[in-house]
C-alpha positions as CSV (number, residue, x, y, z in Angstrom):
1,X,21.2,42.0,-13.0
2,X,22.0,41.7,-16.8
3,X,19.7,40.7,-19.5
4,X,20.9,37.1,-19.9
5,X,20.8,36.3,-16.1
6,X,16.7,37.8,-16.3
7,X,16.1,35.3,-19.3
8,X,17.7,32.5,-16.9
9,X,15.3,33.5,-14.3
10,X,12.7,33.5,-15.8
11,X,12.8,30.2,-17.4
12,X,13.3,29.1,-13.8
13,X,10.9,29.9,-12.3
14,X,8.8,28.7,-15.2
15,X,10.3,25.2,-15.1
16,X,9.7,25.3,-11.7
17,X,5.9,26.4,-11.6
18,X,3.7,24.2,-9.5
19,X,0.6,24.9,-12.1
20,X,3.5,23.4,-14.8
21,X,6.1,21.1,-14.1
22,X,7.1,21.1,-10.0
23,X,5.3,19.2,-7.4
24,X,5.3,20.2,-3.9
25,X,7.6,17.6,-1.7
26,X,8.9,17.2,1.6
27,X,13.2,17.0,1.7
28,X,14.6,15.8,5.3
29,X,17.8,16.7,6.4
30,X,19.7,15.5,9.6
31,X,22.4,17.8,10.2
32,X,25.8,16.7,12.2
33,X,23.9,17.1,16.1
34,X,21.3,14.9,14.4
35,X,18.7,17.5,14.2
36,X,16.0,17.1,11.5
37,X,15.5,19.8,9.2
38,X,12.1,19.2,7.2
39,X,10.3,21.5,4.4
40,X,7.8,21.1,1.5
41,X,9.8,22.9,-1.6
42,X,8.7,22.8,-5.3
43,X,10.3,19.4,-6.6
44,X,10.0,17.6,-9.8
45,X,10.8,14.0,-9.7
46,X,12.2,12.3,-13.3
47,X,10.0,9.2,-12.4
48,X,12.6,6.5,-14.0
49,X,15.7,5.1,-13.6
50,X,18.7,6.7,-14.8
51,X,19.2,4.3,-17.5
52,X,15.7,5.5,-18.8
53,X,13.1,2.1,-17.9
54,X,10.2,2.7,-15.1
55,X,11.6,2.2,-11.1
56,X,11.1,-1.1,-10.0
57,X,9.7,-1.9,-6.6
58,X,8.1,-5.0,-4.6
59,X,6.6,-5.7,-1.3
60,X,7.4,-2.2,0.3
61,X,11.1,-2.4,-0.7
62,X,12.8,-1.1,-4.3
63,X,16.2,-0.3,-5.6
64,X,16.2,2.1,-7.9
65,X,17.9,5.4,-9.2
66,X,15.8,8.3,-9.6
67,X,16.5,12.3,-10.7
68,X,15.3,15.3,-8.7
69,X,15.0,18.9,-10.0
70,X,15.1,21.4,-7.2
71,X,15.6,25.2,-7.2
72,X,18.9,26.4,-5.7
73,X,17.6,29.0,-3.7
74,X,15.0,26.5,-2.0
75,X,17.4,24.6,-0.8
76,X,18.6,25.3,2.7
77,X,22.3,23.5,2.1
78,X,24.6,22.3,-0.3
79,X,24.1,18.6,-1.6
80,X,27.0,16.6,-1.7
81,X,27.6,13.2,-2.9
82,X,27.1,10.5,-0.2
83,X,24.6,12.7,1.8
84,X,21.5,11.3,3.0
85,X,18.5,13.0,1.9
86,X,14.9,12.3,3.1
87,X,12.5,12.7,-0.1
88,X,8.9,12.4,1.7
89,X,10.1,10.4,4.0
90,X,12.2,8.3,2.0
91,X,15.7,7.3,2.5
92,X,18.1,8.4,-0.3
93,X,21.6,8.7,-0.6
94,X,22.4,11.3,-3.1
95,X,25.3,9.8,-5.9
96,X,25.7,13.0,-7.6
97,X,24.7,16.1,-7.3
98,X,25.3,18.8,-9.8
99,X,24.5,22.4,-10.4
100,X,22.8,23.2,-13.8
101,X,21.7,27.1,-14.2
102,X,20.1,28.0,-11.0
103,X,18.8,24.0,-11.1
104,X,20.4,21.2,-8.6
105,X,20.1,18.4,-10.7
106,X,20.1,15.8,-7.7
107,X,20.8,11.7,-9.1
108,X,19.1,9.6,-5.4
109,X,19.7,5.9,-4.9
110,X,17.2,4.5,-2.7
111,X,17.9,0.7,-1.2
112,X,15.5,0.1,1.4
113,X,12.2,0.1,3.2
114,X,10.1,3.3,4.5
115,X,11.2,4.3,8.0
């Protein structure tokens, strides 16, 4: 591995360090034969809305855009736009989805109630 790609790494898995920035979070996934795929990876969660005010919520139900942070490599498959994504057991679709450095930068929209 070349010297740049180490730097990159390394500032990865700094970003990333649950004593620093990450939290520990539990993606779902439900697969095309509907089978749920669950794991607790290193997160961090941008806790406002993409135009930058606090998420808004009331009575158990909220529409809002939030930003997720997630290693590439802890990630089990690729995120696509339109996917569904389980973040601690609530529904999001993801709207965009975008590789950044090792980094999935993941933009959710949730619209709904806990399942």
């Amino acid at each position: 591995m070349s010297a740049f790609k180490d730097m990159i790494a390394d500032d990865i898995s700094i970003f990333m360090n649950l004593d620093e920035n990450a939290e520990l979070h539990t993606i779902s996934t439900i697969n095309k034969d509907n089978v749920r795929t669950d794991r607790e990876i290193p997160i961090i969660i941008d806790m406002y809305d993409i135009d930058g005010r606090p998420s808004k919520s009331s009575e158990g139900v909220s529409a809002h855009t939030t930003i997720i942070y997630v290693e590439a490599k802890a990630l089990w498959f690729v995120p696509r736009v339109d996917q569904l994504l389980f973040l601690n057991l609530n529904q999001y679709m993801i709207i965009d989805a975008s590789p950044e450095g090792g980094i999935w930068r993941l933009t959710l929209k949730k619209n709904g109630m806990r399942p």
